[in-house]
C-alpha positions as CSV (number, residue, x, y, z in Angstrom):
1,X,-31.2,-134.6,-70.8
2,X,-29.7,-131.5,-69.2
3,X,-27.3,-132.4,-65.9
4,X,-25.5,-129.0,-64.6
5,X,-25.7,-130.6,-60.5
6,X,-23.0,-131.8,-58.3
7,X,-21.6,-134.3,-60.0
8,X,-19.5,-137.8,-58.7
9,X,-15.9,-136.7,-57.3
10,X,-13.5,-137.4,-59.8
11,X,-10.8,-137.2,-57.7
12,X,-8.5,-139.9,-56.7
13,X,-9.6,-142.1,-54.0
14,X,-7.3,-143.6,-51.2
15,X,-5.4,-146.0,-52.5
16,X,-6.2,-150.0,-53.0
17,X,-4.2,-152.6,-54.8
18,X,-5.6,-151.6,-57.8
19,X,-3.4,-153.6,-59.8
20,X,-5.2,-157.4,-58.2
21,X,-9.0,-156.0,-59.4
22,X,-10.7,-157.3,-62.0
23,X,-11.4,-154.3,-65.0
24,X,-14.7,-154.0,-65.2
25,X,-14.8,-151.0,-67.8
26,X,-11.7,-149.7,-70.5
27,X,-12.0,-145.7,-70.5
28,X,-9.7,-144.8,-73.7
29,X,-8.7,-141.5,-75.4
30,X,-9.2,-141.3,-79.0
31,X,-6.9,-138.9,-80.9
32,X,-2.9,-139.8,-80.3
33,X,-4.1,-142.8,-78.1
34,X,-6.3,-145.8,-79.8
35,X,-6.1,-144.2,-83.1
36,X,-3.3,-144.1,-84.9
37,X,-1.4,-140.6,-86.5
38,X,-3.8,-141.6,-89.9
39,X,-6.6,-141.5,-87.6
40,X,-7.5,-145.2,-88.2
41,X,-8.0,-148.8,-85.7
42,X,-5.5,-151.3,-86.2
43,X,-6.4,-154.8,-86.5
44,X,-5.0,-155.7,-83.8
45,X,-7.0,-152.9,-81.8
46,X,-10.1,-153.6,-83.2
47,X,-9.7,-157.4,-82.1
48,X,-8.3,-156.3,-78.5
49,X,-11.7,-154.1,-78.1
50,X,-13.7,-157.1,-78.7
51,X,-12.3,-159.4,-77.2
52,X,-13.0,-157.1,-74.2
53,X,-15.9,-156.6,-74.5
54,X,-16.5,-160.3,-75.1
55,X,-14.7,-161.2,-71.3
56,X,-17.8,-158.8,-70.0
57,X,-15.5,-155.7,-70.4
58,X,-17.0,-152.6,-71.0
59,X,-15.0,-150.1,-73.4
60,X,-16.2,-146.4,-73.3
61,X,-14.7,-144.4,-75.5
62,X,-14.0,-140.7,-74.1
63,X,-12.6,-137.9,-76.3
64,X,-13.1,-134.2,-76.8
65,X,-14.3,-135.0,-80.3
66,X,-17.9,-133.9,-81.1
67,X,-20.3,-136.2,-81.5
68,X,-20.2,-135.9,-85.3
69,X,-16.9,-136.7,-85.7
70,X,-17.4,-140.1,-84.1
71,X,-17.6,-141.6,-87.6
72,X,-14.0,-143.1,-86.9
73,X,-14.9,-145.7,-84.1
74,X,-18.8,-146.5,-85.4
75,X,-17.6,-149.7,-86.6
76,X,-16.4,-150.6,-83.2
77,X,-19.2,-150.3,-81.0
78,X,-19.7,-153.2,-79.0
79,X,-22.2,-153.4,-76.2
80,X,-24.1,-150.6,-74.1
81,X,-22.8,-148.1,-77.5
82,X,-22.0,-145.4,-75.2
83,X,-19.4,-142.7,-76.5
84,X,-18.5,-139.3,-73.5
85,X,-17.5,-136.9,-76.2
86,X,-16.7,-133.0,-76.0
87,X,-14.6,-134.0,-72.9
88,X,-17.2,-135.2,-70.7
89,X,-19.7,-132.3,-71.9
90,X,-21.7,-135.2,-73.6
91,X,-23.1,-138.6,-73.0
92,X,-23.8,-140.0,-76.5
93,X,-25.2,-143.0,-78.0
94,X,-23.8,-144.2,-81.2
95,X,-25.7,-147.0,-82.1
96,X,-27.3,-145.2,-84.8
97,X,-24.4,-144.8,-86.7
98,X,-22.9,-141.3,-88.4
99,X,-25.5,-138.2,-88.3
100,X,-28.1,-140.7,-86.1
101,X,-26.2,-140.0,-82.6
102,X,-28.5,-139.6,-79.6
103,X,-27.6,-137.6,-76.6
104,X,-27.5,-139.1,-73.8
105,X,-26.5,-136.6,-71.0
106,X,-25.7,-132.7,-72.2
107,X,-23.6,-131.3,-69.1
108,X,-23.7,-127.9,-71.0
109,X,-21.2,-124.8,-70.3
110,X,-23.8,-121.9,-69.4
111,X,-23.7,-118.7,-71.5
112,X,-23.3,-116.4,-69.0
113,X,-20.4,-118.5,-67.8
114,X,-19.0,-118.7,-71.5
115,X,-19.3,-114.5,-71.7
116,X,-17.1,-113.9,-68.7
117,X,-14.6,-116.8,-70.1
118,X,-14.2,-115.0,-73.1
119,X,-13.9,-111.4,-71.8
120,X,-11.8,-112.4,-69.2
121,X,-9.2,-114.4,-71.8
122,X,-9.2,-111.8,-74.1
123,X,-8.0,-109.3,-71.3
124,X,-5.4,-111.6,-70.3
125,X,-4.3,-112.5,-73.9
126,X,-4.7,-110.3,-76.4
127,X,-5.0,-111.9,-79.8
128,X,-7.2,-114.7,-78.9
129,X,-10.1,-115.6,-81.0
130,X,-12.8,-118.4,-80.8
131,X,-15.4,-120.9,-81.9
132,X,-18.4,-122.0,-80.4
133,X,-19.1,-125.9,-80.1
134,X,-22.9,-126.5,-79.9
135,X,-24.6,-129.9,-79.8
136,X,-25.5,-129.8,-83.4
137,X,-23.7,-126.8,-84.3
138,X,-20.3,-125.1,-84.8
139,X,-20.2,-121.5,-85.4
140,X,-16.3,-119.0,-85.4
141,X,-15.5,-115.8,-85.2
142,X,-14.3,-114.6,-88.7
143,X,-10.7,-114.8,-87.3
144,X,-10.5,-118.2,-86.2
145,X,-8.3,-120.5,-88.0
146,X,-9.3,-123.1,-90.6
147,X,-8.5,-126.3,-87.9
148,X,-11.6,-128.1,-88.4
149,X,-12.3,-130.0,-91.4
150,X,-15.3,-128.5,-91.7
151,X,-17.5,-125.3,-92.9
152,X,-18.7,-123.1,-89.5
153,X,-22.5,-122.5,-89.6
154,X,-22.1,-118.9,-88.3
155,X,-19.5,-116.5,-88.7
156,X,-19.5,-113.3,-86.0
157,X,-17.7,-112.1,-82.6
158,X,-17.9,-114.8,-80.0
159,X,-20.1,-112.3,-78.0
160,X,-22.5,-112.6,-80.6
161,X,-22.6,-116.1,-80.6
162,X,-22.9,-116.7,-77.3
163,X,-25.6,-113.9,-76.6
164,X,-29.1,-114.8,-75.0
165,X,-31.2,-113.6,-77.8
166,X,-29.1,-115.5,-80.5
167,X,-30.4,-117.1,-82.8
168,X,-29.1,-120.2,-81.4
169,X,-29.4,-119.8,-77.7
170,X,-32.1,-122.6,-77.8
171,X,-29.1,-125.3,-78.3
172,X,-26.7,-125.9,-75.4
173,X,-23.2,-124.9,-75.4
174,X,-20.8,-128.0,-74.8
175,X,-17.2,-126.4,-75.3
176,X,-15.8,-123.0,-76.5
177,X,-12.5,-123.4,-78.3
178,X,-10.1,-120.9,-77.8
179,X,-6.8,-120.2,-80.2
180,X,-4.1,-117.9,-80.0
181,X,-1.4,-117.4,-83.1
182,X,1.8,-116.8,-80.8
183,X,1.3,-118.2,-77.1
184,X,3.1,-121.6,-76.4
185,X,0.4,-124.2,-75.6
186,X,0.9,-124.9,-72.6
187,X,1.4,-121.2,-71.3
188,X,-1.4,-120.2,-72.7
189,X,-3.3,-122.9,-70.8
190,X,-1.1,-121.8,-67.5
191,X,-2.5,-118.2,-68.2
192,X,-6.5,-119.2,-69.4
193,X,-6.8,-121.3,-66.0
194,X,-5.2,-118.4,-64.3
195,X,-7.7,-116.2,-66.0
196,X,-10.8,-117.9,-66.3
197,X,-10.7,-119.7,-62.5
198,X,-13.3,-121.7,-61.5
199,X,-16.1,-120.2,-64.4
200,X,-15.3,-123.1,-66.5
201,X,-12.5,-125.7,-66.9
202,X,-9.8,-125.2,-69.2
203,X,-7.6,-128.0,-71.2
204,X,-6.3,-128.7,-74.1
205,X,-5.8,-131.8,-76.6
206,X,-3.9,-130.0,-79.7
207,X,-0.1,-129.4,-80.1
208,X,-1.3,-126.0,-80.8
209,X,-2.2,-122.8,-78.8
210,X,-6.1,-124.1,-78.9
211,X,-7.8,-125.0,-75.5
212,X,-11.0,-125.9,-74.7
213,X,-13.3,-124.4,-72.5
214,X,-16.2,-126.6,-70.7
215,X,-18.4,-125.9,-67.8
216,X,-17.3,-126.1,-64.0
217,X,-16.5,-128.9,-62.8
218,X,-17.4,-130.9,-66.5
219,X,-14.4,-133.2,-67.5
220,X,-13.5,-136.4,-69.0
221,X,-13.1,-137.8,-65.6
222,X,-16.4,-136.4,-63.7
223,X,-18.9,-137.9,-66.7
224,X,-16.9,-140.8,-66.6
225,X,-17.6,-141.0,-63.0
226,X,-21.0,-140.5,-63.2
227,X,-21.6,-143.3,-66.0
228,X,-19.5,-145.7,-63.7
229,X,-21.3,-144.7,-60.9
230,X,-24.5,-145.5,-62.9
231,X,-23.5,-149.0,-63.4
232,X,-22.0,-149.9,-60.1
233,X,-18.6,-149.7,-61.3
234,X,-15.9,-148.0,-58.7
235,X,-13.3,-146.2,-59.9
236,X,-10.8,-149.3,-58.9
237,X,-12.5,-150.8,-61.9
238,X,-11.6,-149.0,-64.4
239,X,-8.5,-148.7,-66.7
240,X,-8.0,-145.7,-68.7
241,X,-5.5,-144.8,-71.4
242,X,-4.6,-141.0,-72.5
243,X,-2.1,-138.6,-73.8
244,X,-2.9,-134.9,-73.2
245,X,-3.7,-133.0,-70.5
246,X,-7.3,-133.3,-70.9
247,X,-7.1,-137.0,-69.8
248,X,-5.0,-136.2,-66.4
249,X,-8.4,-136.5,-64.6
250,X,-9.1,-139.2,-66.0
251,X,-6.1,-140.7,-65.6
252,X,-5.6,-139.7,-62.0
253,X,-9.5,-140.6,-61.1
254,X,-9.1,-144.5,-62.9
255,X,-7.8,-147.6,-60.6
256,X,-5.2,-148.0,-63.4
257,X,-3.8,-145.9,-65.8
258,X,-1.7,-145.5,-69.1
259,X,0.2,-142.7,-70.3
260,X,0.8,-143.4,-73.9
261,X,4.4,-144.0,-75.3
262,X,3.9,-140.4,-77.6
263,X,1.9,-138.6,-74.5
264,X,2.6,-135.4,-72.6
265,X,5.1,-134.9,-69.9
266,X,1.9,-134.0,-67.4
267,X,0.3,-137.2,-68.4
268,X,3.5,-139.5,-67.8
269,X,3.1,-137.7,-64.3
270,X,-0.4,-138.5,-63.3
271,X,-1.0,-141.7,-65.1
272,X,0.4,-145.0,-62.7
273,X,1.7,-146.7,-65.6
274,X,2.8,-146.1,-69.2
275,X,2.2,-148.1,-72.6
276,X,3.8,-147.8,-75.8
277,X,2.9,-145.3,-78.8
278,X,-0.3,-145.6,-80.2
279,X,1.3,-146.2,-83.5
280,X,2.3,-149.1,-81.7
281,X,-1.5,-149.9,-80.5
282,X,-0.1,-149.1,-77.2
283,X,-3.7,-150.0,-76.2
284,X,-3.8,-153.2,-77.3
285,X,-0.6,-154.2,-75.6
286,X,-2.2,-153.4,-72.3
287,X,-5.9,-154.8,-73.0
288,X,-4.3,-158.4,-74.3
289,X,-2.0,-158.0,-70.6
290,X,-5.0,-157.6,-69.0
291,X,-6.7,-160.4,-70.5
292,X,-4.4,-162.7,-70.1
293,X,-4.6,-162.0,-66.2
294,X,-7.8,-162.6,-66.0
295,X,-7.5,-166.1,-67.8
C-alpha cells in the first residue's frame, strides 16, 4: 500500500534512562555496518541475530538498498521477515526469498516533487546527472555512471523518466539518485539540501558525490517509527546501529544508538554510543552486551 500522510515524529523524545530498558527491537544498517567490506554476515553475526531474535528481540533490518538487492541478508530472516529498504521509502517482506519480495508499505517520492528536485539541483550544480529508483525498476540518464551492478531498464534525461505520461508513471518512485563527477560528498549534500529544501529529503550512503533523494519527510527513522509504532514499541525500545548520514535519524530518533567504529564524523555525533568496525562485527559486540544484561 501507498502511505504519503503525516507520519510518526522521528525526532528525539525527552530523554529517559534509556540505557535500564529492555530492547524490544534491533534497527541495523546494512552496508559498512552488519555487513562486512565483502558484503557478507559473519558467523558470529549471524548467531548474535538469532539469538536475538530467540530472547523475543525483533531485528529489522533498514538500508537504502532496493528491495532486490536484499539477496545478502535472506538467509537471516528470523521472525515477522520485515526489511525498510530504499531508506524508509519501502516496507518489504522478505520471506519469499530473492525476486518474491512483497511490499509492504510504498511511501513513494511524488513526480512532481522529483521534477522540481532535479531542476532545482541541476541549477545549483551543474554537472549532475541521475537515476531513477522505481519499485521494480531502475532506469539512468545516459550519463550516469556504471555504480550499480546492474543493467538500467531505461536510458533517457531524468525529465523523461520522471514525466507523467511515461511509460512508467504507473510504478511509484522510491528514491532518485543523484551523482556529480567533481563535488566533495558532503558539500554536495550541504548544497542539494540547500537547493532542494523541504521538496524531498536528501542523504547520502556512498563515499562518493551520490545522494539520494526521497520524499518529504520519508527516512530511515520516520518508517521505522511507524513500524514501531505499529507494534507498540516506543522509541526507548529500540537500539539502532549506522554509519552514514542517512542513519543520523535513525540514530538520533532510537533509545540507544551505535555509531560504528568505520562511521562518519556526523554519525559519531548523533549516535549515544559507539561500537567497533563492522569488520569487527561491531554489531555483534553490542547485541551479545545486550544480551547478557538481560540474562
Amino acid at each position: 500500500m501507498r502511505d504519503n500522510g503525516r507520519v510518526t515524529s522521528a525526532t528525539r523524545q525527552p530523554e529517559t534512562q534509556a540505557a535500564a530498558t529492555r530492547p524490544r527491537l534491533i534497527a541495523t544498517d546494512l552496508d559498512g555496518t552488519l555487513l562486512r567490506d565483502d558484503k557478507s554476515v559473519s558467523p558470529r553475526t549471524v548467531a548474535a541475530l538469532a539469538a536475538a531474535e530467540e530472547a523475543g528481540i525483533e531485528v529489522f533490518f533498514v538500508t537504502g538498498r532496493p528491495a532486490r538487492w536484499m539477496d545478502v541478508v535472506s538467509d537471516h530472516v528470523h521472525g515477522h521477515g520485515l526489511a525498510i529498504c530504499g531508506n524508509g521509502a519501502a516496507v518489504v517482506d522478505l520471506h519469499g526469498g530473492p525476486g518474491a519480495h512483497r511490499f509492504v508499505k510504498v511511501r513513494e517520492l511524488p513526480r512532481e516533487n522529483a521534477l522540481d528536485a532535479v531542476r532545482l539541483l541541476r541549477e545549483a550544480a551543474p554537472g549532475t546527472v541521475y537515476a531513477v529508483e522505481q519499485t521494480f525498476g531502475f532506469n539512468q540518464e545516459p550519463a550516469y555512471p556504471k555504480l550499480h551492478m546492474e543493467v538500467p531498464d531505461t536510458l533517457a534525461p531524468a525529465e523523461d523518466l520522471l514525466a507523467p505520461d511515461s511509460p512508467t508513471a504507473g510504478e511509484p518512485v522510491l528514491k532518485i539518485l543523484a551523482h556529480h563527477p567533481e563535488l566533495d560528498p558532503d558539500a554536495f549534500l550541504t548544497l542539494a539540501r540547500l537547493a532542494v529544501g523541504d521538496r524531498a529529503n536528501v542523504t547520502r550512503s556512498s563515499p562518493s558525490s551520490l545522494l539520494e533523494i526521497s520524499g518529504p519527510e520519508v527516512s530511515k527513522a520516520s518508517t521505522l517509527a511507524l513500524c514501531c509504532a505499529e507494534r507498540g514499541v516506543s522509541h526507548e525500545e529500540v537500539v539502532a546501529f549506522g554509519d552514514m548520514p542517512n542513519d543520523v535519524e535513525m540514530l538520533t530518533w532510537a533509545g540507544r544508538s551505535y555509531a560504528m567504529g568505520n562511521a562518519h564524523p556526523d554519525v559519531i555525533a548523533a549516535a549515544s554510543g559507539r561500537t567497533v568496525a563492522n569488520n569487527d562485527d561491531g554489531v555483534a559486540v553490542v547485541i551479545e552486551r545486550l544480551l547478557n544484561e538481560r540474562s
